[in-house]
C-alpha positions in Angstrom: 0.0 0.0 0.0 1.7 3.1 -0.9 0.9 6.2 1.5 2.6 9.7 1.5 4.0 11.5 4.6 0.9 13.9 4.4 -1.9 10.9 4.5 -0.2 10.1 7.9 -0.2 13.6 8.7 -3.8 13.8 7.7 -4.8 10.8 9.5 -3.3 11.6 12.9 -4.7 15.3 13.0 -8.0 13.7 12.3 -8.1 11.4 14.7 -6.3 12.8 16.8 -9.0 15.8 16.9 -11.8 13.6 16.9 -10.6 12.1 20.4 -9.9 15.5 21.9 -13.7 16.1 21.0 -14.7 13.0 22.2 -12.9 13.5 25.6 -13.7 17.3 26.0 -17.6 16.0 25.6 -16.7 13.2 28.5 -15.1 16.0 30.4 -17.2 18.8 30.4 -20.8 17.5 29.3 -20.7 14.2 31.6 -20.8 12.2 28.3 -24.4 13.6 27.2 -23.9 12.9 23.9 -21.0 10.8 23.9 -23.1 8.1 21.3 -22.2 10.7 19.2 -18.7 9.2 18.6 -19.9 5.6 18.3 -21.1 3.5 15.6 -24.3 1.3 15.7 -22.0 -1.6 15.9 -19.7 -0.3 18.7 -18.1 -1.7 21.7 -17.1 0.1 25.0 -15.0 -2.3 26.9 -14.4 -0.7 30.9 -12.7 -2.3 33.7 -15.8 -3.5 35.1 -18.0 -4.0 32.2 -18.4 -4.3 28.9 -21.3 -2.5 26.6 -22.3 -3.4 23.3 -23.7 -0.9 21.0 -24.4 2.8 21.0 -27.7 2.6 23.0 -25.9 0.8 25.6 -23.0 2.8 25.7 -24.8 5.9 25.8 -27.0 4.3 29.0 -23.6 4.4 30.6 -22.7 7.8 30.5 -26.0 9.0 31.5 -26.4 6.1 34.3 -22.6 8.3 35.2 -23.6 11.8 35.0 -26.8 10.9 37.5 -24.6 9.8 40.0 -23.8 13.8 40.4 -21.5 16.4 39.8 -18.2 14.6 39.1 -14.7 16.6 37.9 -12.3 14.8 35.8 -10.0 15.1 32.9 -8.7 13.1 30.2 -5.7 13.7 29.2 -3.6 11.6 26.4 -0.5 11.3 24.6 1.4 10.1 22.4 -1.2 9.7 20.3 -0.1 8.1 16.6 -1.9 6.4 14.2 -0.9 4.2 10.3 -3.2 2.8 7.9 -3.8 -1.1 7.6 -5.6 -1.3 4.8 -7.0 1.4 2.2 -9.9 2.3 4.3 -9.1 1.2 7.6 -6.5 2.4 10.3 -5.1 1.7 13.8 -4.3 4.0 16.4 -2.2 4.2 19.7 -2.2 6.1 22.9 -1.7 6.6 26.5 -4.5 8.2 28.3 -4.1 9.5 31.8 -7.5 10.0 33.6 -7.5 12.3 36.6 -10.6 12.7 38.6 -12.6 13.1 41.5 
């Protein structure tokens, strides 16, 4: 597959914008519309449970943002991400979750 520097380039600012949004929403909107950033098809995989598809997901950010006020932020890093295939890519990071 032959990719140029500024696909990469492309790819990681997109992505890597997209899960700035996606965090910010978490952060400072308790997740109300965090099925936003999932497909139909998706799967949220926590340390205690696992939820399969956007309706559930979504039941899992409000069942969160009932429980009360709540103060946190995401933080990541070293975010990078490389194509696999001509429409599909992978992506790493390290997120660091602060909150209270």
């Amino acid at each position: 597959m032959d990719v140029s520097d500024a696909d990469v380039l492309k790819l990681n600012a997109e992505l890597s914008l997209q899960l700035a949004n996606y965090w910010h929403e978490i952060d400072f909107n308790l997740g109300r519309n965090a099925s936003d950033y999932y497909t139909e098809d998706a799967e949220f995989h926590g340390q205690f449970a696992s939820y399969i598809g956007r309706a559930k997901i979504q039941q899992f950010y409000d069942w969160r943002a009932n429980q009360g006020p709540r103060l946190s932020v995401h933080s990541f890093t070293n975010f990078r991400a490389w194509f696999t295939g001509p429409d599909t890519a992978e992506a790493t990071t390290f997120l660091f979750l602060y909150a209270a």
